[in-house]
VOGU-3710 file (C-alpha; in Angstrom, 3 decimals, decimal comma):
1> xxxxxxxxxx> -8,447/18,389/1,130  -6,617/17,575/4,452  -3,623/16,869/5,041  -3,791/12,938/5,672  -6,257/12,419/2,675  -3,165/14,577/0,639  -0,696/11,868/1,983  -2,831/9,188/1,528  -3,062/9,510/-1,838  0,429/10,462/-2,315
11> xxxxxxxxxx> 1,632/7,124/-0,155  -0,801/5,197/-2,136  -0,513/6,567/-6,063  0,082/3,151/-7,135  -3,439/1,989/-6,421  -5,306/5,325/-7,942  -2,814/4,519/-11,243  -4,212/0,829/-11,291  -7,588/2,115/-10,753  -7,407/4,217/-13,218
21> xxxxxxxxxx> -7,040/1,873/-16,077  -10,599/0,365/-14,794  -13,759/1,191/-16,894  -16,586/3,685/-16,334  -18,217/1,582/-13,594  -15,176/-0,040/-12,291  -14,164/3,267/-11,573  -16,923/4,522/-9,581  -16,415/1,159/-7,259  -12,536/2,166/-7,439
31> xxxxxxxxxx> -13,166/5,666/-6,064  -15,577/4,461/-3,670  -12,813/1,759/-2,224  -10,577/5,043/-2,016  -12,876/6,632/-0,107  -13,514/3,988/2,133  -9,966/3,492/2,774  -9,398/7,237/3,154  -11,838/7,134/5,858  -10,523/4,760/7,633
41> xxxxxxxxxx> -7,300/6,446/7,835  -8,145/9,146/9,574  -10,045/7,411/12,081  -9,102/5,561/15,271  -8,031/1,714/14,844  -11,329/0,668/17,474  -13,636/2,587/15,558  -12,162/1,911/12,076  -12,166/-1,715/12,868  -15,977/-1,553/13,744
51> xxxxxxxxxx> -17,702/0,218/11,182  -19,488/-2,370/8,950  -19,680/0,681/6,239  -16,395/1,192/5,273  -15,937/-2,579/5,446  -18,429/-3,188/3,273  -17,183/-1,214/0,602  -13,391/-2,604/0,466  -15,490/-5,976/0,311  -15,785/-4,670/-3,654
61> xxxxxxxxxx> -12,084/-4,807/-4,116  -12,424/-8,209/-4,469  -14,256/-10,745/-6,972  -15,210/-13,308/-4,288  -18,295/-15,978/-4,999  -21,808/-14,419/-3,760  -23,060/-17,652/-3,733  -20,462/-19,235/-0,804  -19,168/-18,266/2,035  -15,516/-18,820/1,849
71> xxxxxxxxxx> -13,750/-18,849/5,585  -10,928/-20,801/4,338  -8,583/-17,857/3,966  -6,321/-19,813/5,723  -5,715/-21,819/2,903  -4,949/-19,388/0,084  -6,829/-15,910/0,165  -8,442/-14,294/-2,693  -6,726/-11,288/-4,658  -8,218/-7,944/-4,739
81> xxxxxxxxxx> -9,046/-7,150/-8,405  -5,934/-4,584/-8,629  -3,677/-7,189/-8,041  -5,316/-9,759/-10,200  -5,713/-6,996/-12,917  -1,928/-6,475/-12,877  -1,276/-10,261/-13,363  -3,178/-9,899/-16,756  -1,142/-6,876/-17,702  2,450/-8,168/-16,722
91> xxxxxxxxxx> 1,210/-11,638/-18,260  0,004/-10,164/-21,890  2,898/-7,636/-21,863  5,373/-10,532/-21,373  3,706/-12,710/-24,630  4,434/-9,536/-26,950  7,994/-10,746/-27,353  8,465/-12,728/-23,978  12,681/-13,229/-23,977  12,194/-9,408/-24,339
101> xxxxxxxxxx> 9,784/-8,874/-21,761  10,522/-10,526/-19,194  14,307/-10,871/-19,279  14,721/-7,777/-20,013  11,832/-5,625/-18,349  10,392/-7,740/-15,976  12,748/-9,108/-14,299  14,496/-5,860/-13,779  11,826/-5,113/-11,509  12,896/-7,568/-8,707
111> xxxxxxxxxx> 15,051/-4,777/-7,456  12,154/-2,248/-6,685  10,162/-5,394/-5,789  12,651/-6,257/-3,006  13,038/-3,232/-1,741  9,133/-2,726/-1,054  8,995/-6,265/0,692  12,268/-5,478/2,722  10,485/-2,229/3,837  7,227/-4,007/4,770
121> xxxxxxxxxx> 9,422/-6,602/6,674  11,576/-4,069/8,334  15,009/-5,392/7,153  17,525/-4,768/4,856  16,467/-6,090/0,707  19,846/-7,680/0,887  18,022/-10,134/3,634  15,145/-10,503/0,773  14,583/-13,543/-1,479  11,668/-13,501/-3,778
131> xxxxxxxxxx> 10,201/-17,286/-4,218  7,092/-19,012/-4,653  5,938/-20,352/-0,858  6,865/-20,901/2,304  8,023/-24,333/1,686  10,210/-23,601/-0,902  12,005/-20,556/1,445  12,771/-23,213/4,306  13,354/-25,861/1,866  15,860/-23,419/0,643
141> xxxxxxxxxx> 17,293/-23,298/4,249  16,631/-27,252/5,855  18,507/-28,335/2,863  20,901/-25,658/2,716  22,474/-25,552/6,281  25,736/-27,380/7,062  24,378/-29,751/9,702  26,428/-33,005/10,446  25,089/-36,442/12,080  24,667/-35,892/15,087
151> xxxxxxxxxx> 23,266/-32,592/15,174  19,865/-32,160/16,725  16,749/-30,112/15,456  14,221/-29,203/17,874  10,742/-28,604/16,373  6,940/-29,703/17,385  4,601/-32,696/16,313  1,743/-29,111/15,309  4,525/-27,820/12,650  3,499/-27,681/9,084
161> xxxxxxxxxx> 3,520/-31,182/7,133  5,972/-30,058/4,318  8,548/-28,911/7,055  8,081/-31,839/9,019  8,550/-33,762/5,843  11,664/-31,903/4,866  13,407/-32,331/8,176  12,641/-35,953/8,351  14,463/-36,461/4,692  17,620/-34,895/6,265
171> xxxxxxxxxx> 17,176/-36,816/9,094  17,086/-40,037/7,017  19,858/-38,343/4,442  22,763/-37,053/7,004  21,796/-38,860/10,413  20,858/-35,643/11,841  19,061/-36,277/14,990  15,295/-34,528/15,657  13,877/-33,253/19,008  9,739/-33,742/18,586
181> xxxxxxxxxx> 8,024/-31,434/21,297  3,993/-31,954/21,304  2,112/-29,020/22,363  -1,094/-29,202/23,933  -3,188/-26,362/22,389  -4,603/-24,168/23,142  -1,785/-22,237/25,091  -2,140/-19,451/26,888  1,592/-18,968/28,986  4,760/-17,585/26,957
191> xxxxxxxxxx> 7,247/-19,227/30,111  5,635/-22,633/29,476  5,917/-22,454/25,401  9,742/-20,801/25,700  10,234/-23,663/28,218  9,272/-26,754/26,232  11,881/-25,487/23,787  14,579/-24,484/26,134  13,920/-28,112/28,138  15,157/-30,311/24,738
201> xxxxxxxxxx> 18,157/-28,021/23,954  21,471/-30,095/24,734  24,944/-29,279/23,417  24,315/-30,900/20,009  21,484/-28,445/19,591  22,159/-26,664/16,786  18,526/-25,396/15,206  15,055/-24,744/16,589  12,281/-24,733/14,079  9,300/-22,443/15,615
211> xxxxxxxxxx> 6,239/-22,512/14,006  5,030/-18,272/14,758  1,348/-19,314/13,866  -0,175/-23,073/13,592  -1,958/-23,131/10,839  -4,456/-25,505/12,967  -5,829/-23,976/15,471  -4,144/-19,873/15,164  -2,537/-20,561/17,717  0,404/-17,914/18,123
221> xxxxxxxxxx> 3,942/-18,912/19,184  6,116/-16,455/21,220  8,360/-16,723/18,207  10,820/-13,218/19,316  11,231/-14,705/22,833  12,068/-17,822/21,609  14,850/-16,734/19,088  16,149/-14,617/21,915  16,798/-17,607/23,931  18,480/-19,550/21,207
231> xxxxxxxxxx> 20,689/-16,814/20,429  21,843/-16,660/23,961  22,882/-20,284/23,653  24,082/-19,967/19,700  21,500/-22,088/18,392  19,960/-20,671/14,985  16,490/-20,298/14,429  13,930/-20,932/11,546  10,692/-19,232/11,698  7,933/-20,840/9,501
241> xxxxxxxxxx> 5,697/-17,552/8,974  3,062/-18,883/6,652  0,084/-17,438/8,544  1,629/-14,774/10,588  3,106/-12,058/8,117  0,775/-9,157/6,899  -1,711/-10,959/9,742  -0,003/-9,680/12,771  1,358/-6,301/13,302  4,856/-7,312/13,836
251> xxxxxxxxxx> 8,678/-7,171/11,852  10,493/-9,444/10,414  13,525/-7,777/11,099  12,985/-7,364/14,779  12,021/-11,195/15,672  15,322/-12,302/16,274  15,158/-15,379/14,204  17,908/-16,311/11,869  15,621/-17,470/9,092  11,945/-16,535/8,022
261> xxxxxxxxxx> 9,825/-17,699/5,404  6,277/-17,275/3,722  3,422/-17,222/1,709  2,350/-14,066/0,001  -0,835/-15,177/-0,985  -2,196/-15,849/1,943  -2,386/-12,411/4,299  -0,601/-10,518/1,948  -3,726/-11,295/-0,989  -0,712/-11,253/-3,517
271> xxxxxxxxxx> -0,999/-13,541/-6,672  -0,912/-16,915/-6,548  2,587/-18,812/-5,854  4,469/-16,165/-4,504  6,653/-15,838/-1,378  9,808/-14,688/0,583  12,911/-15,649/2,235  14,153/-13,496/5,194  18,004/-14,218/5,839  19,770/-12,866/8,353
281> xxxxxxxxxx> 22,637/-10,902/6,333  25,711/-12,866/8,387  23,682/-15,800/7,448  23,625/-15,698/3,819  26,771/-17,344/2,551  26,168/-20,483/5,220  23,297/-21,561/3,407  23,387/-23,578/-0,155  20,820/-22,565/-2,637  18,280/-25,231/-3,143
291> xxxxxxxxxx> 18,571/-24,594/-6,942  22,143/-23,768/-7,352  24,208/-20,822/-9,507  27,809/-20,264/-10,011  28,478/-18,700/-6,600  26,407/-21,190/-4,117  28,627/-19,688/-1,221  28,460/-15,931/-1,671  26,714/-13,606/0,179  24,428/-12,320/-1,953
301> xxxxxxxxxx> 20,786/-12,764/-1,446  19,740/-13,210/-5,091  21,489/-16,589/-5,307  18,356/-18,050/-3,768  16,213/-16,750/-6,475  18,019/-19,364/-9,967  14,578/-20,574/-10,257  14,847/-20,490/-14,142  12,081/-19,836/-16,353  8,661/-18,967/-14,518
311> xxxxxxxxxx> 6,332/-16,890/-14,669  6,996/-12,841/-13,766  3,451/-11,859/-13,687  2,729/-12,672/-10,364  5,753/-11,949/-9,329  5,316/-8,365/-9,941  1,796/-7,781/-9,553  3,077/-8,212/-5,598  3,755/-4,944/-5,228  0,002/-3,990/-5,636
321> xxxxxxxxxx> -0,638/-6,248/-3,057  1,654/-4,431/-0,741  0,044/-1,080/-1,737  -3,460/-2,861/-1,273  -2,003/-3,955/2,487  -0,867/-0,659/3,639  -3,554/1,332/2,475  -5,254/-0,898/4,865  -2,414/-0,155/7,689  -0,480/-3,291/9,867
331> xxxxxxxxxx> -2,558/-2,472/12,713  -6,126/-2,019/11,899  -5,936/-5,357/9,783  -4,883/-7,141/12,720  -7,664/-6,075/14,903  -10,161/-6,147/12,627  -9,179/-9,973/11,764  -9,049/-10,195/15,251  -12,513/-8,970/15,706  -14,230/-11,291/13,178
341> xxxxxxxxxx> -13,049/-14,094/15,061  -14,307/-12,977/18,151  -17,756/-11,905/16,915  -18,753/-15,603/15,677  -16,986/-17,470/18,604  -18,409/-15,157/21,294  -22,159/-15,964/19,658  -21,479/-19,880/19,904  -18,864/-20,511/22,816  -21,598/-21,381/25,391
351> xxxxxxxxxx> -23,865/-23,899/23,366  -23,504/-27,159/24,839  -21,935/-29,424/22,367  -19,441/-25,889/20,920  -15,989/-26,608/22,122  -13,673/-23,872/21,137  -9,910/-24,984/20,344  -8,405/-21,680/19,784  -7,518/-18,853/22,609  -9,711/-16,111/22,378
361> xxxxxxxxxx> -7,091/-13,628/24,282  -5,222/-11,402/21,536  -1,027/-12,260/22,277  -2,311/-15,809/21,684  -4,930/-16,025/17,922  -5,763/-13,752/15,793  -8,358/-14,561/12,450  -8,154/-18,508/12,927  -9,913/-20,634/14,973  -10,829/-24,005/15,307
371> xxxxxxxxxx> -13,964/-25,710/16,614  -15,653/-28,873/16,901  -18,986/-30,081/18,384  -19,890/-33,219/20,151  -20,362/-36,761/18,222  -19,626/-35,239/15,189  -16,414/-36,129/13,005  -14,384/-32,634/11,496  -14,627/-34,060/7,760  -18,374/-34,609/9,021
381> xxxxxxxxxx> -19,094/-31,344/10,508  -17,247/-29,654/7,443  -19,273/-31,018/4,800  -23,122/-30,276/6,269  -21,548/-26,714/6,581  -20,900/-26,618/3,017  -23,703/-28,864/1,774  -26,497/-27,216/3,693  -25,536/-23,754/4,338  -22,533/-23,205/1,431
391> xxxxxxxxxx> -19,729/-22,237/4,137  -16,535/-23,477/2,940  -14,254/-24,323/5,525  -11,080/-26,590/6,773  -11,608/-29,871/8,297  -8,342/-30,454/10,854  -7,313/-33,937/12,184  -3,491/-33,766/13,082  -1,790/-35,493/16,229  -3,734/-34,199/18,943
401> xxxxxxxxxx> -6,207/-31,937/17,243  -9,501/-32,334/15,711  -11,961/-29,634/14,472  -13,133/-27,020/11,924  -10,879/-24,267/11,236  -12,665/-20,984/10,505  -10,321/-18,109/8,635  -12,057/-14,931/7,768  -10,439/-12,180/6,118  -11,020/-8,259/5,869
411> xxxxxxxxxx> -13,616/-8,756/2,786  -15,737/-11,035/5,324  -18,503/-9,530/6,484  -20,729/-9,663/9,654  -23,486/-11,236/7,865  -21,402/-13,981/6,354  -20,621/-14,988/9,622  -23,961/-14,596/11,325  -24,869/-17,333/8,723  -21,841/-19,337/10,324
421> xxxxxxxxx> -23,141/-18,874/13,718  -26,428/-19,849/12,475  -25,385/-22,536/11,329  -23,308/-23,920/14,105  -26,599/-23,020/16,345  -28,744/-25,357/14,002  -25,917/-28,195/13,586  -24,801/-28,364/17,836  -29,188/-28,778/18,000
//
């Protein structure tokens, strides 16, 4: 055995152990996902990223329908079976004798839990709040920061609904004041996105809300320049990171922003309702929990986790979705999400009625796009892909944007979306 495959296994013992409580024939699919994943560790990230083989065999990691095409991994992405297979185990476990259980087993494994995030995220666990989404991490932070009337907020029309909801209450609340920047996507120039922001600071600017990926269109935000800016004029910063972590080969710790939040289950395949909260350590006693302890103003990180009773199954079973990440590596999921997109849009971006409303250049998208075609209404267009060729997708109307968003993800194969292009071919007709 070489020397990586020795490592690889060492680095990734958590996933053999989970595989191992499989049966007979979930076994021999388990070893042959190893296998697959071994091999693509010891080759290159280009030709890793294109060979359909060993794609095609971490495809069986996962339980997903044969019978529709799901490119809505935007939304919510499926869980490989390890992860979902450790949900059932922490779940039953916890209904043997569940104030046992999970008070006093369970939840004891935050700490190792944290730790394993903090190290995917680059940062320190004490900067590392377990929660359920990335609306209930900036909740945690739009409702916990001292902000006065007066203050101003400077975030875009293409930010996520929630947020924009949540910053509108405190507007209406405290007389807070918010800046509303419109961006005209796609865009392809970092100095004209970092200027739109630095053009609505004024003195009273105390918070810029950057959106790292719009969950729209893809498109990506030059979130660490950004944050560098607004820490040269002492104006914090609240990343929404819903569709960028485990998506993008990047660190948490090393954007710059003062605040980060967001969804586990959607790059990250963990279970169901469960997220994180990046805080800047200096940070941490500013902000009020959203659901409040005995010590709202410490600096501890854990304050922001008093959620009560809830389930720790899913919780836990994240850190087999970590294991399940980097087995794949940061950088070989990025370009192979990267290289889905491209395959379908590169078949279709030169039909006649195909109007593509995503970048295609890599510092700018990444597995999302968003399309529409002539005459025909998103909701429209979304439906006679479902009805007559059983793609599921997202339709998108929001302020000035209007298509079908597309989101593969690495269980997607080539065929799936030569049936997409096929049927964009057909429909455009």
């Amino acid at each position: 055995m070489s020397d990586s495959r020795r490592s690889f296994f060492k680095k990734f013992s958590g996933i053999t152990a989970a595989f191992s409580l499989f049966s007979f024939s979930e076994r021999v699919i388990a070893e042959d996902i190893k296998d697959a994943l071994v091999e693509m560790n010891n080759q290159s990230v280009k030709n890793a990223v294109q060979n359909e083989d060993i794609w095609s065999r971490i495809r069986q990691a996962f339980t997903t329908s044969s019978n529709i095409i799901n490119l809505n991994n935007g939304g919510v992405s499926p869980q490989p079976k390890i992860v979902q297979d450790a949900v059932d185990r922490y779940y039953h476990l916890s209904n043997e004798a569940p104030s046992y259980y999970m008070w006093r087993i369970l939840d004891q494994g935050r700490e190792p839990l944290r730790a394993k995030l903090a190290d995917l995220a680059a940062c320190s666990p004490e900067e590392i709040a377990i929660n359920r989404n990335t609306t209930e991490a900036l909740d945690t932070v739009i409702f916990g920061m001292r902000l006065e009337k007066g203050d101003e907020v400077v975030l875009t029309k293409q930010d996520y609904p929630n947020m924009i909801h949540a910053w509108k209450q405190r507007e209406m609340r405290d007389g807070i004041k918010l800046k509303w920047l419109s961006l005209d996507l796609p865009m392809e120039n970092d100095d004209e996105m970092i200027g739109k922001f630095i053009d609505a600071i004024t003195p009273k600017t105390k918070v810029l809300h950057i959106t790292h990926m719009i969950n729209w269109t893809g498109q990506i935000l030059p979130a660490q320049k950004i944050c560098l800016e607004a820490r040269k004029r002492g104006i914090k910063t609240i990343v929404d990171g819903a569709h960028s972590f485990a998506h993008l080969d990047f660190e948490v710790g090393q954007l710059g922003c003062d605040y980060f939040g967001t969804s586990l289950h959607k790059w990250l395949c963990a279970p169901f309702g469960t997220g994180m909260l990046y805080i800047r350590k200096e940070n941490v006693a500013d902000i009020w929990p959203l659901f409040p302890n005995h010590e709202p103003l410490s600096d501890n990180i854990r304050k922001f986790e008093g959620l009560g009773t809830r389930s720790f199954a899913p919780e836990q079973a994240i850190g087999q979705a970590i294991d399940f990440h980097r087995a794949i590596g940061n950088k070989r999921k990025e370009a192979r999400l990267h290289f889905l997109k491209n395959y379908w849009v590169e078949k279709v971006k030169d039909l006649p009625k195909f109007k593509l409303n995503t970048s295609m250049k890599e510092a700018y998208s990444c597995a999302i796009a968003n399309f529409s075609i002539d005459g025909i209404e998103p909701g429209d267009l979304a439906n006679k892909l479902f009805k007559e060729y059983k793609i599921h997708t997202s339709p998108i109307v929001w302020e000035n944007i209007s298509g079908v968003r597309i989101t593969p993800h690495v269980y997607t194969t080539l065929y799936d979306l030569d049936r997409l292009v096929e049927a964009i071919q057909k429909i455009a007709q």
